[in-house]
C-alpha positions as CSV (number, residue, x, y, z in Angstrom):
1,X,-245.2,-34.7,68.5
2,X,-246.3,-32.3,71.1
3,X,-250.6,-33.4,71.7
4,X,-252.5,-30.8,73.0
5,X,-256.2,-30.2,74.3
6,X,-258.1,-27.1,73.3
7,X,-261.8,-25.9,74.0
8,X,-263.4,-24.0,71.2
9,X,-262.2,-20.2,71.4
10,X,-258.7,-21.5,72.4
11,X,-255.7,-20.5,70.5
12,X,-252.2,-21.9,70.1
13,X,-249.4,-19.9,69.1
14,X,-245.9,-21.0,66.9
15,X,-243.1,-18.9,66.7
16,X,-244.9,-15.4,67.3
17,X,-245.9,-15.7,64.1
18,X,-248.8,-18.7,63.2
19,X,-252.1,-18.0,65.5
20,X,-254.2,-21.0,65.6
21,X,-257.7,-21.4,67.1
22,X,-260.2,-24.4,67.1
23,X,-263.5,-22.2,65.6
24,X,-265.8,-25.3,65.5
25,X,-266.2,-28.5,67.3
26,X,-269.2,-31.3,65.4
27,X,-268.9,-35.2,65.8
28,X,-265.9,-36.3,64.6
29,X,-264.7,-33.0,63.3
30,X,-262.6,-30.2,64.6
31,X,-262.5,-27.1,62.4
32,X,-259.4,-25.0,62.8
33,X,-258.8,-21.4,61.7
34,X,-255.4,-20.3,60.9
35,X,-254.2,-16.8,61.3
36,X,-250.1,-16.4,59.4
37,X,-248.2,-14.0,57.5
38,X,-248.8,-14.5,54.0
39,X,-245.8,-15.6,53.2
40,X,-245.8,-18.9,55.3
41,X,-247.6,-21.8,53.1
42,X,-250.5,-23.7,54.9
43,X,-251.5,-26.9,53.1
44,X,-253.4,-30.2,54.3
45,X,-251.3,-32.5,54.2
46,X,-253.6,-35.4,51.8
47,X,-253.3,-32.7,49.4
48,X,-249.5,-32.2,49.0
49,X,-249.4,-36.2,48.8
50,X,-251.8,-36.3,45.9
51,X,-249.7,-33.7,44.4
52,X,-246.2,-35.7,45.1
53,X,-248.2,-39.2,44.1
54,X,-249.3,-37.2,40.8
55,X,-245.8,-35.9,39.9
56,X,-244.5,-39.1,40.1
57,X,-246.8,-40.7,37.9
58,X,-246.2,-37.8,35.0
59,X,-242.0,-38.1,36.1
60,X,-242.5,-41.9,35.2
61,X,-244.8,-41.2,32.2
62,X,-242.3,-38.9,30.3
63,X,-239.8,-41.5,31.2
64,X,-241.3,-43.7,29.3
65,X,-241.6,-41.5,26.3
66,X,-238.2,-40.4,26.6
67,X,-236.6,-44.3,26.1
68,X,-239.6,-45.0,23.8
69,X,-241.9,-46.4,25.6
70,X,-245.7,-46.1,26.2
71,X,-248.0,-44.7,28.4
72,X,-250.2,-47.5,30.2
73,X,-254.0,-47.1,29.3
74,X,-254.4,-46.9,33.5
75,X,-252.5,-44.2,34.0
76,X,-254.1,-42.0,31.3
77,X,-257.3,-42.0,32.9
């Protein structure tokens, strides 16, 4: 993992293409605008894992259905 330092108003460049520049700096926070061709996904990354925990639960769930199972109460709700 390359680590570097940046001041606000600095930029980092990837590839010619992603632009990336630290807009804000408060406490503990560092707020980050990115500038990339549409076409290039940007996610955070506690979101994608929500997503992948979440399709695993509805992957087992239909599992379940499929050899006649049941759907815990837990995971319903």
């Amino acid at each position: 993992m390359l680590v570097l330092s940046r001041k606000r108003g600095e930029q980092i460049v990837i590839a010619d293409l992603i632009r990336i520049e630290v807009v804000g700096i408060e406490f503990t926070k560092v707020r980050l605008g990115f500038d990339a061709p549409k076409d290039i996904p940007i996610h955070r990354l506690e979101l994608i894992e929500r997503s992948m925990r979440s399709g695993a639960v509805v992957a087992r769930q239909a599992h379940n259905l499929e050899v006649g199972g049941s759907i815990p109460l837990s995971a319903t709700s």
